[in-house]
VOPAGU-2260 file (C-alpha; in pm, 1 decimal, decimal comma):
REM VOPAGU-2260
SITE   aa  ch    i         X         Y         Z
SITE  UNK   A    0    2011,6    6317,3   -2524,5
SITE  UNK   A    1    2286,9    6195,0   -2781,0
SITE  UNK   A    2    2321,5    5918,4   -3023,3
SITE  UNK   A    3    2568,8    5766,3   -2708,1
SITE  UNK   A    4    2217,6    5608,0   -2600,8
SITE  UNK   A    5    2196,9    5300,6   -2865,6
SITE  UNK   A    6    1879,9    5153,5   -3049,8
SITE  UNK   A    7    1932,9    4761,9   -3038,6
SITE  UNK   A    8    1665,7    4562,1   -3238,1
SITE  UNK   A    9    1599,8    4218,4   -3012,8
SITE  UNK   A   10    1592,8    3909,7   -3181,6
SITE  UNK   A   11    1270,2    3777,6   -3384,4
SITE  UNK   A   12    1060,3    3584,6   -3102,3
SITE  UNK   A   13     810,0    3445,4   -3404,9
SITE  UNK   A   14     830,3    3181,0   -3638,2
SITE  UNK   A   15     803,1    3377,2   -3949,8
SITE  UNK   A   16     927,5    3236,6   -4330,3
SITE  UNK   A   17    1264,5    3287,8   -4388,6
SITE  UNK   A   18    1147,3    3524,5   -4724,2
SITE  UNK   A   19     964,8    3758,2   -4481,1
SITE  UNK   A   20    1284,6    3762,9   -4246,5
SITE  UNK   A   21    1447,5    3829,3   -4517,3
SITE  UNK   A   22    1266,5    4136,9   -4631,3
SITE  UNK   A   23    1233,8    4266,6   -4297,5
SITE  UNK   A   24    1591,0    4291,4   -4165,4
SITE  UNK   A   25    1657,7    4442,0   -4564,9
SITE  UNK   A   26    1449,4    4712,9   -4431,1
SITE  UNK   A   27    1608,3    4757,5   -4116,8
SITE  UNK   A   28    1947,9    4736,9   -4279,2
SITE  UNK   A   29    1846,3    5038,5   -4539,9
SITE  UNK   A   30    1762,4    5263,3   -4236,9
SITE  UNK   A   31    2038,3    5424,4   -3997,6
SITE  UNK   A   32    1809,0    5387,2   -3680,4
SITE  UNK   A   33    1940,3    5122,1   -3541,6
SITE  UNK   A   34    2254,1    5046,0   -3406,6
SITE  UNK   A   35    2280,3    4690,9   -3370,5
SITE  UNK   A   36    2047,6    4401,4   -3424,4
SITE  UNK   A   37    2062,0    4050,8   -3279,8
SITE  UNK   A   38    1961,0    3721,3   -3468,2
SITE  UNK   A   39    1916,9    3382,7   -3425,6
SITE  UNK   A   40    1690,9    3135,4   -3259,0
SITE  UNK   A   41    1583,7    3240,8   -2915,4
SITE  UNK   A   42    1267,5    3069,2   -2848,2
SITE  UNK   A   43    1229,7    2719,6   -3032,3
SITE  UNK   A   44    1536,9    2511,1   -3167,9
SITE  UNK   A   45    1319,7    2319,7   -3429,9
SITE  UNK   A   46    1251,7    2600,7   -3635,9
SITE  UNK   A   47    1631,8    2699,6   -3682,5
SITE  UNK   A   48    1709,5    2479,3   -3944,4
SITE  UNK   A   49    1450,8    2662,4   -4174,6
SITE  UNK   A   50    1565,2    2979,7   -4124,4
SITE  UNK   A   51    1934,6    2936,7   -4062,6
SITE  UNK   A   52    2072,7    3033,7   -4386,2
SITE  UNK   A   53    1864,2    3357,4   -4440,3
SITE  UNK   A   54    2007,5    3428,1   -4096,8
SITE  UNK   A   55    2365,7    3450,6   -4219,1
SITE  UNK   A   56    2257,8    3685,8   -4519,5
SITE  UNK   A   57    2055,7    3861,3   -4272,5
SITE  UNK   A   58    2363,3    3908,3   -4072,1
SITE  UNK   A   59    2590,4    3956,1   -4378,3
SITE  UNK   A   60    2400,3    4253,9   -4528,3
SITE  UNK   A   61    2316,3    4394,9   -4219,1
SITE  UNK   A   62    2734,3    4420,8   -4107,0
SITE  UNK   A   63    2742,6    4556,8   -4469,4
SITE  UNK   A   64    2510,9    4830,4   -4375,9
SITE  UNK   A   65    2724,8    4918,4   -4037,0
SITE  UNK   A   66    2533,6    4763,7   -3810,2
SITE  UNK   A   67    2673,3    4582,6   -3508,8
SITE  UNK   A   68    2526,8    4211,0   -3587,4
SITE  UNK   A   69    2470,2    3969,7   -3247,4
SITE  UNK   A   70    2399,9    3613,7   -3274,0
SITE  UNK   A   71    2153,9    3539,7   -2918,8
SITE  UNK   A   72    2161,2    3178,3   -2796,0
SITE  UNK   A   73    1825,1    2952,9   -2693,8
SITE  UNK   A   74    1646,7    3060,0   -2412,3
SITE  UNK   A   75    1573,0    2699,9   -2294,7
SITE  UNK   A   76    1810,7    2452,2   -2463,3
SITE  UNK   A   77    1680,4    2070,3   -2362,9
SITE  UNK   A   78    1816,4    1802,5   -2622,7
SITE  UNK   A   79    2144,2    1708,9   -2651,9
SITE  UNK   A   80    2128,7    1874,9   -3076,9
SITE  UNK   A   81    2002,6    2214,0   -2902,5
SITE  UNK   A   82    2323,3    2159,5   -2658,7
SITE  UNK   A   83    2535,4    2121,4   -2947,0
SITE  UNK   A   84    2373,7    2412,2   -3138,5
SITE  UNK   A   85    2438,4    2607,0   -2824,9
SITE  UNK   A   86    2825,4    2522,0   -2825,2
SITE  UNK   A   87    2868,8    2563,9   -3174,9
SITE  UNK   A   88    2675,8    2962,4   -3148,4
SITE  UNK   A   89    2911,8    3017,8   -2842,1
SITE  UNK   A   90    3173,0    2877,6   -3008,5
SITE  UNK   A   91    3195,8    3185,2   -3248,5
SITE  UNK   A   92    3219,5    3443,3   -2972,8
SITE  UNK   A   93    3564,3    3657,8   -3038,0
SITE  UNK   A   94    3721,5    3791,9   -3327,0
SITE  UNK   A   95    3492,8    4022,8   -3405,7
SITE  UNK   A   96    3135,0    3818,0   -3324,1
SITE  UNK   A   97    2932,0    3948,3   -3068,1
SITE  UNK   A   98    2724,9    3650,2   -2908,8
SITE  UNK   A   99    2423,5    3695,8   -2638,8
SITE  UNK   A  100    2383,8    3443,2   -2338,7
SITE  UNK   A  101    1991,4    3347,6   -2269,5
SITE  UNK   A  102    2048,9    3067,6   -2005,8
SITE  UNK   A  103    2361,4    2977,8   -1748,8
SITE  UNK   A  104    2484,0    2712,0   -2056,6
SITE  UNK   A  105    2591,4    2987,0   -2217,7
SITE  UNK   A  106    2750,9    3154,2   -1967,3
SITE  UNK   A  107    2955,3    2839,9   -1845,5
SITE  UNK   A  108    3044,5    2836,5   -2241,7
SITE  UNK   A  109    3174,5    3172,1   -2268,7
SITE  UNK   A  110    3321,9    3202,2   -1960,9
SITE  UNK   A  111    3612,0    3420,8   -2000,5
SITE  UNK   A  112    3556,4    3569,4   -2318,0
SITE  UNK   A  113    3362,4    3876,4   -2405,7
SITE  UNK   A  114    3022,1    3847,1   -2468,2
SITE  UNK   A  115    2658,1    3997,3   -2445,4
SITE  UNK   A  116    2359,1    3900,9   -2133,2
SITE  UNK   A  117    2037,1    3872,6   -2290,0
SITE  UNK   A  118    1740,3    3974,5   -2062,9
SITE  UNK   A  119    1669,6    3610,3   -2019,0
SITE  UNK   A  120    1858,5    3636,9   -1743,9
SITE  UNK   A  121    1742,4    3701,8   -1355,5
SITE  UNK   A  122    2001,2    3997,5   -1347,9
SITE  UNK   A  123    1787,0    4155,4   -1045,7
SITE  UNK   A  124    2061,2    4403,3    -825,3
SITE  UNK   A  125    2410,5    4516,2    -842,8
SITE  UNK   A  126    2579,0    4202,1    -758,1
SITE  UNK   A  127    2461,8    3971,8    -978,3
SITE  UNK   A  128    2607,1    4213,8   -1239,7
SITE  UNK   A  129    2948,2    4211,3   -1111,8
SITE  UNK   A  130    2920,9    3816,9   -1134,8
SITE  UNK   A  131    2843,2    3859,3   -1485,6
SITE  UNK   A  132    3130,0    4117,5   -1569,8
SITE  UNK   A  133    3388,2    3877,8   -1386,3
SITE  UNK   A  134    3270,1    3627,2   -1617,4
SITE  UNK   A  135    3334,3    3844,9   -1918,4
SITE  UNK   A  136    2992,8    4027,9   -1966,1
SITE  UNK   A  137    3077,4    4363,9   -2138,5
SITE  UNK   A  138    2707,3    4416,8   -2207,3
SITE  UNK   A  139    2348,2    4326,4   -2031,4
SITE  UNK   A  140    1991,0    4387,0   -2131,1
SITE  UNK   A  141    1797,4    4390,4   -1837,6
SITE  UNK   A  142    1479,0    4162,7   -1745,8
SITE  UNK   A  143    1121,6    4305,1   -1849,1
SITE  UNK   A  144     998,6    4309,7   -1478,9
SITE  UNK   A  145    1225,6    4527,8   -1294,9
SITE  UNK   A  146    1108,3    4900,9   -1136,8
SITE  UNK   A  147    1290,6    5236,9   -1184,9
SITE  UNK   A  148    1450,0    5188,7    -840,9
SITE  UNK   A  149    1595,6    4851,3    -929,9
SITE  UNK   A  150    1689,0    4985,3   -1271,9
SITE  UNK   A  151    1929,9    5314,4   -1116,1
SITE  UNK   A  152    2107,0    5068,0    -878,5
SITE  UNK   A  153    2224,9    4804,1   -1093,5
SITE  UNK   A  154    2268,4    5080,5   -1389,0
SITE  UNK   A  155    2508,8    5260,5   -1129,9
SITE  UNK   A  156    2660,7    4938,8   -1062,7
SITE  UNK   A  157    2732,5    4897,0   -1454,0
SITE  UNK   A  158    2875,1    5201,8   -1508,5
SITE  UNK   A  159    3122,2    5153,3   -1228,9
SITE  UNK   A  160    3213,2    4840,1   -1443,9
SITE  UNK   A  161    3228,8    4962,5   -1763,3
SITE  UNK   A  162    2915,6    4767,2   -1884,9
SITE  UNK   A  163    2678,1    4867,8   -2131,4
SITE  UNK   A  164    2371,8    4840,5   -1955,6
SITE  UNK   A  165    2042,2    4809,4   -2180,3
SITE  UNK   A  166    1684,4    4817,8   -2113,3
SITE  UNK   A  167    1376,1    4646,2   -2314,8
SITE  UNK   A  168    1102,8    4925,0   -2420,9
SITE  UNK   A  169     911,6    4776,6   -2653,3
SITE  UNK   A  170     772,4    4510,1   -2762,2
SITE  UNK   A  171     556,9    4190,2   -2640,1
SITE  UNK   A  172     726,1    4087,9   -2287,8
SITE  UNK   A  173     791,7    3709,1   -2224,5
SITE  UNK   A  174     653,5    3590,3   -1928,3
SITE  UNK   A  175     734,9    3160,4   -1933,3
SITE  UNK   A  176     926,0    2932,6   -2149,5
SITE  UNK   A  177     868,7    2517,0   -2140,1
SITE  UNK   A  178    1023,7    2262,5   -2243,8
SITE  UNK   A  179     697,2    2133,1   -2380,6
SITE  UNK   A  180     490,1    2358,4   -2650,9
SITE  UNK   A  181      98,4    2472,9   -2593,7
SITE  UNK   A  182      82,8    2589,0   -2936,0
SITE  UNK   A  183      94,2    2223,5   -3066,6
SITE  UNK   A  184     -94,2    2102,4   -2742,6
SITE  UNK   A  185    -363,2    2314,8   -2862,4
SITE  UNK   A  186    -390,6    2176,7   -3167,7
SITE  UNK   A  187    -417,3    1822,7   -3085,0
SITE  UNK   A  188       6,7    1794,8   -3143,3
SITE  UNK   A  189     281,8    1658,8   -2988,4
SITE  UNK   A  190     567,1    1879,5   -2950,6
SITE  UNK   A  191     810,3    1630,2   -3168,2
SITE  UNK   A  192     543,9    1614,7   -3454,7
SITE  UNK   A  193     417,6    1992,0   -3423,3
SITE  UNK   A  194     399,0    2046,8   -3782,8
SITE  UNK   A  195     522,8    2416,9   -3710,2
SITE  UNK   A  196     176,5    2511,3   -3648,9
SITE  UNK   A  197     314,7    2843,3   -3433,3
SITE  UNK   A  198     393,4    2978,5   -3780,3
SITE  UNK   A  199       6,5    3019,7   -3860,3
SITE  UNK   A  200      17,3    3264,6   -3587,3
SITE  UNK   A  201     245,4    3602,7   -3719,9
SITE  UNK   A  202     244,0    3708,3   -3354,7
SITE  UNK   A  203     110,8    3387,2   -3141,6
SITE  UNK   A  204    -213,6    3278,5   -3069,1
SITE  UNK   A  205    -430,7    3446,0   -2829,4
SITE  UNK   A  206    -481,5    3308,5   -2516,9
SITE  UNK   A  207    -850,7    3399,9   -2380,9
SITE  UNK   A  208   -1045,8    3388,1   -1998,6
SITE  UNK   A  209   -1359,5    3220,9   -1965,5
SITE  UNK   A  210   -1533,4    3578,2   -2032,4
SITE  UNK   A  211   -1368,2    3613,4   -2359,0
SITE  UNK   A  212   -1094,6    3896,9   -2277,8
SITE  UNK   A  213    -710,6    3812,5   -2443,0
SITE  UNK   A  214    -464,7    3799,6   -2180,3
SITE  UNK   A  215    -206,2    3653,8   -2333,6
SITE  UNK   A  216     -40,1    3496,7   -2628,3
SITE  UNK   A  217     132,0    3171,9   -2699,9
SITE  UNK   A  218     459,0    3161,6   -2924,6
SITE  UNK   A  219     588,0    2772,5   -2956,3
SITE  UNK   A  220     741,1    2693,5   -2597,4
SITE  UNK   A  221     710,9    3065,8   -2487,9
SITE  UNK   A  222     388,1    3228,6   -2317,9
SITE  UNK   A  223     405,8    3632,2   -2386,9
SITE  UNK   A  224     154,7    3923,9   -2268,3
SITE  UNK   A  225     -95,9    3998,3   -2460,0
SITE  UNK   A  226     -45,3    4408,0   -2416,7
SITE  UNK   A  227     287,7    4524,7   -2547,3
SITE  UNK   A  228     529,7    4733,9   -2372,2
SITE  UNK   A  229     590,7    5089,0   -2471,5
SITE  UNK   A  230     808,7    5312,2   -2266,5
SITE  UNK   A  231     839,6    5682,1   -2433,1
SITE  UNK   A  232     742,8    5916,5   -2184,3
SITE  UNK   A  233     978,5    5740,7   -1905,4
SITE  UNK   A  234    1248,8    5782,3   -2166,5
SITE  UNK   A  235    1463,0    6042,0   -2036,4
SITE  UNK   A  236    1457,6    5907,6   -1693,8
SITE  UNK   A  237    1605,9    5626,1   -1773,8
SITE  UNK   A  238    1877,2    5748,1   -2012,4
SITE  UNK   A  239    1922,5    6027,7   -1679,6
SITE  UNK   A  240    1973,7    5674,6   -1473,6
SITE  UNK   A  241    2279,6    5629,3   -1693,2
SITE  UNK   A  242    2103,3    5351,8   -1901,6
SITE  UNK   A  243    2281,8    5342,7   -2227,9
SITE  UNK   A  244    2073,4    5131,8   -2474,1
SITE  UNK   A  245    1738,3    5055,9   -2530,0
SITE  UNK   A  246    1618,4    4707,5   -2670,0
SITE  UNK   A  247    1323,8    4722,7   -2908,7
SITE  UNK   A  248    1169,8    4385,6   -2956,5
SITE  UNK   A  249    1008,6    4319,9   -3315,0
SITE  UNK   A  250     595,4    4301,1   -3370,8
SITE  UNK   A  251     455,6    4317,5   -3638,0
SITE  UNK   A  252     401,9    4630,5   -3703,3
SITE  UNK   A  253     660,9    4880,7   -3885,8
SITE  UNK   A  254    1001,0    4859,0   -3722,0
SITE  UNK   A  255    1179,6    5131,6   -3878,8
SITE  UNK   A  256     907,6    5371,8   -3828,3
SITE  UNK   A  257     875,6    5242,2   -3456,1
SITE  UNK   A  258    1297,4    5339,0   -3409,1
SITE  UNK   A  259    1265,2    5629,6   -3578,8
SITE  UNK   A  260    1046,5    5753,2   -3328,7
SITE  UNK   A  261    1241,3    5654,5   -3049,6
SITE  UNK   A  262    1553,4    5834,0   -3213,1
SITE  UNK   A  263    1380,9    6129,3   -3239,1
SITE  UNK   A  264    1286,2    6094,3   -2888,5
SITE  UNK   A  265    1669,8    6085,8   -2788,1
SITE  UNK   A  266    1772,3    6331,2   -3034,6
SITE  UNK   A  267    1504,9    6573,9   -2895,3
SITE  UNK   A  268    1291,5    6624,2   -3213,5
SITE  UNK   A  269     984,5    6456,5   -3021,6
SITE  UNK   A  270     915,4    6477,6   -2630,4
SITE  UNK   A  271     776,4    6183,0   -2488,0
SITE  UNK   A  272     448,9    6247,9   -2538,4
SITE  UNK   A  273     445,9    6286,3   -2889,6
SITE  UNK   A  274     668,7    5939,2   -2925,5
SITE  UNK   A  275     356,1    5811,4   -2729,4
SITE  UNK   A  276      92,5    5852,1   -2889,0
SITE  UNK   A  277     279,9    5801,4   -3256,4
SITE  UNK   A  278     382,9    5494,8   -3129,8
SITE  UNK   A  279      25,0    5362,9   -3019,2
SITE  UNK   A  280    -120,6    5460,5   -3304,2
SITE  UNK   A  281     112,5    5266,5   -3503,8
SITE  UNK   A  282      69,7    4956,2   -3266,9
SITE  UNK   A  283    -306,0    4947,1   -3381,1
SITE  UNK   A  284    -570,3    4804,4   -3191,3
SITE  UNK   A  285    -249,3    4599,5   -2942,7
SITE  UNK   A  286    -293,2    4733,5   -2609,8
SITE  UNK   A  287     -26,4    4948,9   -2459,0
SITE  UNK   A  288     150,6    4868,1   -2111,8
SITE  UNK   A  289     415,7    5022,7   -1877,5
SITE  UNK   A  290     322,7    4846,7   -1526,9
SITE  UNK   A  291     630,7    4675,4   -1438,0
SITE  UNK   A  292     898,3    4988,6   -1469,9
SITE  UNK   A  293     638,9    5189,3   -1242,9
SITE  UNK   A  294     588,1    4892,1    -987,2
SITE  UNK   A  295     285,6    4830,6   -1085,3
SITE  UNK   A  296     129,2    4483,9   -1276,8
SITE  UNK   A  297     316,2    4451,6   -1593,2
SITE  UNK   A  298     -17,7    4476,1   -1790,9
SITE  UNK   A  299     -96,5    4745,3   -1654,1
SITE  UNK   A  300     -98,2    5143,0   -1794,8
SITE  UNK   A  301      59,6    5391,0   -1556,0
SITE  UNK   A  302      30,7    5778,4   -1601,1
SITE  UNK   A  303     387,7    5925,2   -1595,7
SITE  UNK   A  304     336,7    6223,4   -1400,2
SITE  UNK   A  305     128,7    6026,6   -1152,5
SITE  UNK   A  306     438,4    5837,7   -1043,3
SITE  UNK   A  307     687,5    6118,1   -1058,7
């Protein structure tokens, strides 16, 4: 396995400070692991304006350091200033700016010119693909839920088209997004006068049954699982399905160590055991899943060799 399989850091999902984005794509820019990174707002619109300009020098310094940058695009635009946010982000696609498409806005918006699918997408077999690459698609990160057999066919399909075809492997996976926001809701907010009370919460607030066991987590608008995907071990089958990126979605938890281990995984310096069990014992006390690529529930924990 070669450095033709790329490392793409996903966008930020949390509303962190803009110092502490800051400092953490510095870090990301001073290490070679990654090959490109994508920025912007994905989840709520409100918090944008905070965070904006330390986006730009995020994105400056991070070009600087030879990284490919990629601005994403809401997930869920609603009011007519996330519209307009939405146009002016797609508006910047060409000359040299790579943009990512969430929702079918974007799409209509960038019809024609080259651009990025983000995994917000339903991109579920081989024709929905072609769709995209008619459109202009040059490069699609596949949805969280999908099994290895769904994965070779539409990976297949992309090659056939000349599409990058990427596939998420770590990170918390998003399961909903509203238009309305349980994170204020559960603190006795309204959405419009949330007082940005999802930035209390570095990686959402846990979402409990009646018995007391975590489930899930709550990040503004955007419900995620409470385990956190890690594929290592089911590596080299997908990069021997022709897959030829892998999206790592940032915790927090240390991001440079976590894509160094997966580039020693494709470089062959770890196998994927090793990558394993380096890369739960950096995630902590998170729980570990890999249900959905195995057809199995997505919070689930599938053996490797049991499904070979």
């Amino acid at each position: 396995m070669t450095r033709d399989v790329r490392l793409t850091l996903g966008p930020l999902l949390y509303n962190w400070p803009a110092g502490q984005r800051l400092d953490f794509y510095r870090a990301i820019a001073a290490d070679d692991t990654y090959d490109a990174v994508v920025l912007g707002e994905v989840v709520c619109a409100k918090r944008s304006p905070f965070v904006s300009d330390a986006t730009l020098e995020a994105a400056q310094f991070l070009a600087q350091a030879g990284k490919e940058v990629v601005f994403s695009t809401l997930a869920l635009p609603v009011t007519p200033r996330e519209r307009a946010e939405l146009a002016d982000i797609c508006g910047m696609a060409g000359d040299g700016v790579a943009v990512e498409a969430n929702e079918a806005g974007a799409l209509y918006l960038l019809d024609g010119r080259p651009h990025r699918v983000g995994p917000y997408f339903n991109i579920y077999n081989a024709d929905t693909l072609r769709v995209l690459a008619r459109r202009g698609a040059t490069s699609v990160c596949l949805p969280w839920e999908l099994e290895m057999s769904s994965v070779e066919a539409i990976t297949g399909a992309g090659r056939d088209l000349g599409l990058t075809v990427e596939v998420p492997v770590f990170g918390s996976i998003p399961l909903a997004i509203s238009a309305r926001c349980a994170h204020a809701r559960a603190h006795g907010l309204a959405k419009d006068g949330c007082q940005y009370v999802c930035g209390q919460d570095a990686e959402g607030m846990a979402v409990g049954t009646l018995d007391g066991q975590t489930f899930l987590r709550v990040n503004g608008t955007q419900t995620l699982s409470d385990a956190v995907l890690v594929l290592a071990e089911e590596i080299p089958a997908l990069v021997a399905a022709g897959v030829s990126a892998l999206r790592i979605t940032p915790e927090g938890v240390d991001m440079v160590a976590v894509g160094r281990v997966y580039r020693d995984l494709l470089d062959g310096v770890v196998d994927g055991a090793m990558a394993e069990g380096t890369l739960r014992a950096l995630l902590g006390d998170r729980r570990a899943a890999n249900g959905y690529l195995h057809g199995a529930a997505g919070a689930g924990w599938e053996r490797v060799n049991a499904t070979a």
